[in-house]
N, C-alpha and C positions, 0 to 999 in steps of 0.2 A: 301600098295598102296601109290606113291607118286603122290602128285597132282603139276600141271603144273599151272605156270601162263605164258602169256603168250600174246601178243596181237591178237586183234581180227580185221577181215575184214567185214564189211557191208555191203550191197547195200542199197542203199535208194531211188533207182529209181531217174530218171529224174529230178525232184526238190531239191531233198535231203535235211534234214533234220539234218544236221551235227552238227549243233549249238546248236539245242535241247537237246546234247549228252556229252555237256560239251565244258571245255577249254580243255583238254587233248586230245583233238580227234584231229586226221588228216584226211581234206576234200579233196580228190584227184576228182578231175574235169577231167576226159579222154576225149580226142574228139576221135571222127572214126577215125579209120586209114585204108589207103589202099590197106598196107599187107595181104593178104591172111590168114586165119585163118586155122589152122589143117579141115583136112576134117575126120570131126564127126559124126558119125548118133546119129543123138537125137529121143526119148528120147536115154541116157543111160544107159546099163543095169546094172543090179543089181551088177553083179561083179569088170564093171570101173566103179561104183560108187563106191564103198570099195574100189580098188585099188586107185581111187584119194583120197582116206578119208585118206586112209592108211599110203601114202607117207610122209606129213606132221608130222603124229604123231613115225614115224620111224625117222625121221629127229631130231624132240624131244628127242628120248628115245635116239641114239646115242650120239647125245649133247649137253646133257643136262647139263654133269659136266661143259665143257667148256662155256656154255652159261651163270652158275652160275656165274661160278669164272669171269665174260669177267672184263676187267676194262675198257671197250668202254665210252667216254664220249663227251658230247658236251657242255662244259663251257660258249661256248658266246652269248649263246639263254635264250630264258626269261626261266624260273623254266615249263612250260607247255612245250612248245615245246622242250625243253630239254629233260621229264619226255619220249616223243615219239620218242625224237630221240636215247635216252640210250637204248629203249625196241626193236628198232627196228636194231639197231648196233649188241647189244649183242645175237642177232637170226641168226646173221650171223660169221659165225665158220671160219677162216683160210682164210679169203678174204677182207686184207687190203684196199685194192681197192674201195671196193664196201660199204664199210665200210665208207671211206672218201667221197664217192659220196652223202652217206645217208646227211651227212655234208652238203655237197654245193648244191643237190636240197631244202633240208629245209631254206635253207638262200636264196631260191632264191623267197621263196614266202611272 
């Protein structure tokens, strides 16, 4: 069995509690948007529930060599926010683009 590390996503509800959680965390603050959201019947059933579990850990097990080897880096940020922007660069496989974006939202905050 190989174990994954890997970043994690949290909800902390309304207040949030992000600080609590260290310097290495990133606190993403969303407002509503006016977009339309998939139209979902909630609850979920059992099945897209596992198909949403799924897809993430397929995405993993694909590329994972590539995620190892990535040499993604962000040099001009403190040692923290670098430490989140390496883990979250290197999750992203074959998309230079979005990669560079990871770059310039962190520096915008």
């Amino acid at each position: 069995m190989i174990s994954f590390y890997c970043a994690k996503a949290i909800y902390l509800g309304e207040e949030g509690f992000g600080h609590a959680l260290g310097p290495s965390t990133l606190q993403l603050d969303l407002a509503p948007t006016a977009a339309s959201l998939p139209n979902t019947t909630l609850p979920l059933s059992n099945t897209e529930v596992l198909d949403l579990q799924n897809r993430p850990l397929a995405y993993r097990l694909k590329n994972q060599a590539k995620v190892a080897a990535s040499s993604f880096d962000a040099p001009n940020f403190s040692s923290h926010i670098r430490a989140v922007a390496r883990v979250l660069g290197a999750s992203i496989v074959d998309e230079p683009e979005l990669q560079a974006d990871i770059i310039d939202l962190l520096g915008r905050g």
